[in-house]
N, C-alpha and C positions, 0 to 999 in steps of 0.2 A: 694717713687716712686714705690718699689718693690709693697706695698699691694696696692698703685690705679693698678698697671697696672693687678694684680691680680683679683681685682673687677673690673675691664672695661672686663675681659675676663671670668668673672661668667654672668655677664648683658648681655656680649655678648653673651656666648651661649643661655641663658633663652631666649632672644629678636629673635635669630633667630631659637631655638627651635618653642619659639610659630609662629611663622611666618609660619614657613613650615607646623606644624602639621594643626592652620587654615587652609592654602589655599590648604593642600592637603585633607583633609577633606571635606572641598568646592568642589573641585571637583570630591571626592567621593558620597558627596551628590547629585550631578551634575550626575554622571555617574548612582548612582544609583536610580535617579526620573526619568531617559531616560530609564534605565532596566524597570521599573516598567510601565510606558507607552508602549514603545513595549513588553512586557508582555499580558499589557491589550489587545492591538489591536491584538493579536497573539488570544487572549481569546474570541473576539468580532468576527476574522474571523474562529473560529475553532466549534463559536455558527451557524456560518452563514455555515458551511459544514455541521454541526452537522443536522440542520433543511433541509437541500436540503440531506445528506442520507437520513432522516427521509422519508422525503417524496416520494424519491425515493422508500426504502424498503416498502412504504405505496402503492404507485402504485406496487412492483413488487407482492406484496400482492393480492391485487384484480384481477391484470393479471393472477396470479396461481388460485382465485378461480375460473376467468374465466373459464381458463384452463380445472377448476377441471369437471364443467357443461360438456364443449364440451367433458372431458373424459368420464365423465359420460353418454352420448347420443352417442361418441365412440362407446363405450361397448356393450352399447343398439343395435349398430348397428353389431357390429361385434356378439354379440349373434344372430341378424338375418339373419347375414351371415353363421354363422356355422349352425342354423336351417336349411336354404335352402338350404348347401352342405347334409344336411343328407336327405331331403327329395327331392333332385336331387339323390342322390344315393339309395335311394330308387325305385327313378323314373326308373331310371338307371337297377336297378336290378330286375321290373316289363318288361321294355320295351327287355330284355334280355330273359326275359322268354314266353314273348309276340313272340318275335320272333323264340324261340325256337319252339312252338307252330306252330307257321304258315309254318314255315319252314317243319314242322314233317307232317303237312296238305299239303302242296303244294307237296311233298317227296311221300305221299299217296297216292294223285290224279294223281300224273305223273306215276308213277305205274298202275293206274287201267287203265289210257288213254290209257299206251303204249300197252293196249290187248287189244282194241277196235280199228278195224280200222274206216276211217273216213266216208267210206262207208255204216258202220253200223249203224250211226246217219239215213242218207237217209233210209235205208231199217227199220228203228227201226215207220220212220216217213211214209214212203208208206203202209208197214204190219197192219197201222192204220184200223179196221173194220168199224169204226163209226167216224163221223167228230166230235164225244167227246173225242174219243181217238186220234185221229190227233191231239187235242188242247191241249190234256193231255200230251203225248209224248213230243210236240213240246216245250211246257212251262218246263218239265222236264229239258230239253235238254240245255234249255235257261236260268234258273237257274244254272243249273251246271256250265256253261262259266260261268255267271256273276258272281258265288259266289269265281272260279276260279277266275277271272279277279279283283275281289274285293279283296280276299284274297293277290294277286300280288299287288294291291296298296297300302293295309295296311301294307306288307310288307317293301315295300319304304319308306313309311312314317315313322314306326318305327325306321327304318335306319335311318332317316333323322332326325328324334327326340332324337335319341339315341347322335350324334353326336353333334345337338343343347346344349341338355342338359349338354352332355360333355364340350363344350366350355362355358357353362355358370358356372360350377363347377371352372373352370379353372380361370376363370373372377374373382370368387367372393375369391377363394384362394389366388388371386393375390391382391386385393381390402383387403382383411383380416391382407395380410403380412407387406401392405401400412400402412393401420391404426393405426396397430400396433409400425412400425417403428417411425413417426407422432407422437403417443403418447410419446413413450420414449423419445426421441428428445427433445420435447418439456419440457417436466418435467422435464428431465436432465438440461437443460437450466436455466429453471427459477429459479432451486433449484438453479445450482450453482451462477447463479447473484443473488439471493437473500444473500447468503452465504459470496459471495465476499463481498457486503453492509455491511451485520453486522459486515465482521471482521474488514471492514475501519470504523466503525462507533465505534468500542472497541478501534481501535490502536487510535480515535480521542479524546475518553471519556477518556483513560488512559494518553493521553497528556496533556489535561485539568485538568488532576488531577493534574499534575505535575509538569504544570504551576501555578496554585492556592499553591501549596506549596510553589514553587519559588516565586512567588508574597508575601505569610507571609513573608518568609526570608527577600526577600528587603526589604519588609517595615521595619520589627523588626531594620532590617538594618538602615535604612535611618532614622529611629526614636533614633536611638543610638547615630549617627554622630551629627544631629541635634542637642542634648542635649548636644554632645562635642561640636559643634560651640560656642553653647550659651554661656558653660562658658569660651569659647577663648576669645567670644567678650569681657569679663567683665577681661580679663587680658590685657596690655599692648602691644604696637605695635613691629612689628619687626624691627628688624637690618640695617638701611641704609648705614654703611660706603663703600667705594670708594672700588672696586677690584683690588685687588693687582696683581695678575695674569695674564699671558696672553693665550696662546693655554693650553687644555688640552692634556695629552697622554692616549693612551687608558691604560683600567683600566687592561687587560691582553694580554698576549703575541700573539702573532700571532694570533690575532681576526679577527675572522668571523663572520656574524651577521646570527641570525636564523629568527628572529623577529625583523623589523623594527621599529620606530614610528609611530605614526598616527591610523587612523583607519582600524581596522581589523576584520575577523567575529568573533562573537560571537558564541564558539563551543556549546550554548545550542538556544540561539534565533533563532541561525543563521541572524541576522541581525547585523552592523558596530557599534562597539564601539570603546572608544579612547586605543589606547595601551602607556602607560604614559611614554614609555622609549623604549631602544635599548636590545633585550638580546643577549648576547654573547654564544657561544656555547665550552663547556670545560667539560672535565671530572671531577669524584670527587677529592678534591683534591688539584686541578690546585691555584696557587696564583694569588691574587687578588690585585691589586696598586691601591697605591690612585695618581688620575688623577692631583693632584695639591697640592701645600703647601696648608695647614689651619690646622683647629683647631676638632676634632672628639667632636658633638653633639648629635649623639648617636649610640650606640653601644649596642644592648639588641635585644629584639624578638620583632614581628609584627606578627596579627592574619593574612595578608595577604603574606605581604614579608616576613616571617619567622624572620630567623636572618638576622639584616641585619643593613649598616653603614652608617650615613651621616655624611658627614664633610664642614664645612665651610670655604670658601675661601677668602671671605669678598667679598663688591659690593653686596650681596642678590644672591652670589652663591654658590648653594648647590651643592652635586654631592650624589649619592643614591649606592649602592649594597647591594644587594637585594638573597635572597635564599641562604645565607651563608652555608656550613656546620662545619667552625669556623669562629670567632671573636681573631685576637691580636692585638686590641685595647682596651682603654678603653674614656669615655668618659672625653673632657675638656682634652685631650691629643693632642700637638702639630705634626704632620705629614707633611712629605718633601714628593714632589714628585716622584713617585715610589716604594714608602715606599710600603712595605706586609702589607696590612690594614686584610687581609682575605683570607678563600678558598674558593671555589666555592662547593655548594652541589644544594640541591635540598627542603630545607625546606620552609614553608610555601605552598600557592596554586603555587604549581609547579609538571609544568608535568615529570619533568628527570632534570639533573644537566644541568643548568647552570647560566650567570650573568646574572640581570635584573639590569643595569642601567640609570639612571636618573641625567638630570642636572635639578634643577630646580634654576628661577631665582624671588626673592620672595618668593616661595612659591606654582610660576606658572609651570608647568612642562611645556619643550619645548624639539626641536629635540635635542638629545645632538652629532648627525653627525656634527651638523653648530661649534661646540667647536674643533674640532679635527682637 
């Protein structure tokens, strides 16, 4: 009786070794043919951003050579703004001397006026000998007013052109500063939206890179699992006997949970994957119970869970601790529960210490809150 009961409890652990490692396998495969789909679609909408920067940067393109023209006939213009402030200032500086002139003339003839009295016109025009000299005198006389009187209106005018001109100097200073402003604005503008584009358009190509790595990974990944299902399939079914057990107790002391079950974000998709257990939050250290009598199935490392422990309880229930930073068990070893199965560390893909536990039933991971 000693060696059957000894080999019913080798067949047992092999039977529900394989058990678990299939169906957790399975639904690593499972989790990671769902990565690799939102992967892709993450890849198909990062083509579909990739092509509207594109063509974004492609119109902000040709708006800048628009740009570039209108700068260009700008320039042209403000070149013939600054032309015609110098050749207003030159106006400026003839119409200055123009008047300096008339003024020097008008200054002259009110001098020679003020020693002529007006009487002396009449007498200049009676003292006439001959009706040639009456028309000579008389025209004399008549000239002088007029060229007086004309001089006095050029005078005005020049005023009047001088202040013209002035406010046109002012106009186009004002028109030049516009332009100017106008241009920079603008070019400033389109530089920097074009600039914004290329860097969103770098931070999308370097995401894409990054995705396409993560994408080999799973696959290399899901092509490994796959090749372990295969030879699961060609081994022998798991463990059906009855559970001997009834509630679990949690696997350490005064737990808190950090991380739930179920679905949660993926810190790199950012989209809901499955979280296949409860983690517990504890320092390095802290001991670890086993949540129910059975039998330890394994005890060793995982390239995910690190170090980590399953034990069977029988009924096709497992229970999991996961990120060991030890092991005192060993495998096909009998545990009560409560028993110090482990401590809590941080090995395997773990972000900081603590437990990542699992009940699984088959093979299926489920909530393992609904046990407690």
């Amino acid at each position: 009786m000693g060696m059957k009961k000894k080999i019913f409890i080798v067949i047992l652990v092999i039977y529900v070794t394989i058990s678990f490692v299939y169906a957790d396998n399975k639904t690593k495969l499972e989790n990671i043919r769902g990565d690799i789909k939102q992967i892709q679609e993450k890849q198909q909408e990062n083509i579909g951003k990739i092509k509207d920067i594109s063509q974004t940067i492609l119109n902000l393109d040709n708006k800048i050579s628009e740009i570039q023209n209108r700068v260009s006939l700008t320039q042209q213009k403000l070149d013939e703004n600054k032309k015609k402030i110098n050749q207003n200032e030159q106006k400026i500086k003839k119409k200055q001397e123009e008047i300096k002139k008339l003024t020097d003339a008008l200054k002259s003839r009110v001098r020679v006026m003020s020693k002529i009295k007006p009487i002396d016109y009449i007498q200049i025009i009676v003292s006439s000998k001959t009706v040639k000299d009456f028309f000579s005198n008389y025209s004399t006389i008549k000239k002088i007013l007029e060229q007086d009187r004309n001089n006095l209106q050029k005078l005005e005018q020049a005023k009047k052109d001088l202040i013209e001109i002035s406010n046109e100097l002012k106009i186009a200073r004002e028109e030049l500063e516009k332009l100017k402003k106008e241009y920079e604005t603008q070019n400033t503008s389109l530089i920097s939206a074009k600039k914004e584009q290329e860097k969103n358009l770098a931070a999308i190509q370097k995401d894409m890179a990054a995705l396409q790595k993560l994408e080999d990974i799973k696959n290399q990944e899901a092509n490994d699992i796959a090749n372990s299902i295969l030879a699961l399939q060609q081994a022998n079914g798991g463990y059906q006997g009855p559970y001997s057990g009834g509630k679990l107790s949690y696997p350490v002391n005064n737990p808190y949970v950090t991380s739930p079950y179920g679905y949660r974000l993926h810190p790199i998709l950012k989209t809901g994957r499955v979280h296949t257990g409860v983690d517990f939050g504890g320092s390095m250290g802290t001991p670890i119970y086993s949540a129910q009598d059975g039998i330890v199935i394994k005890a060793g490392t995982h390239s995910t869970y690190g170090n980590v422990v399953m034990i069977d309880h029988g009924g096709g229930i497992v229970t999991l601790y996961a990120h060991c930073s030890s092991i005192n068990v060993s495998v096909g070893q009998v545990v009560k529960r409560g028993s110090m199965i482990a401590t809590i560390g941080t090995t395997g893909r773990s972000t900081g210490p603590h437990l990542h536990f699992e009940v699984r039933v088959n093979g299926q991971h489920t909530n393992p809150m609904n046990y407690f």
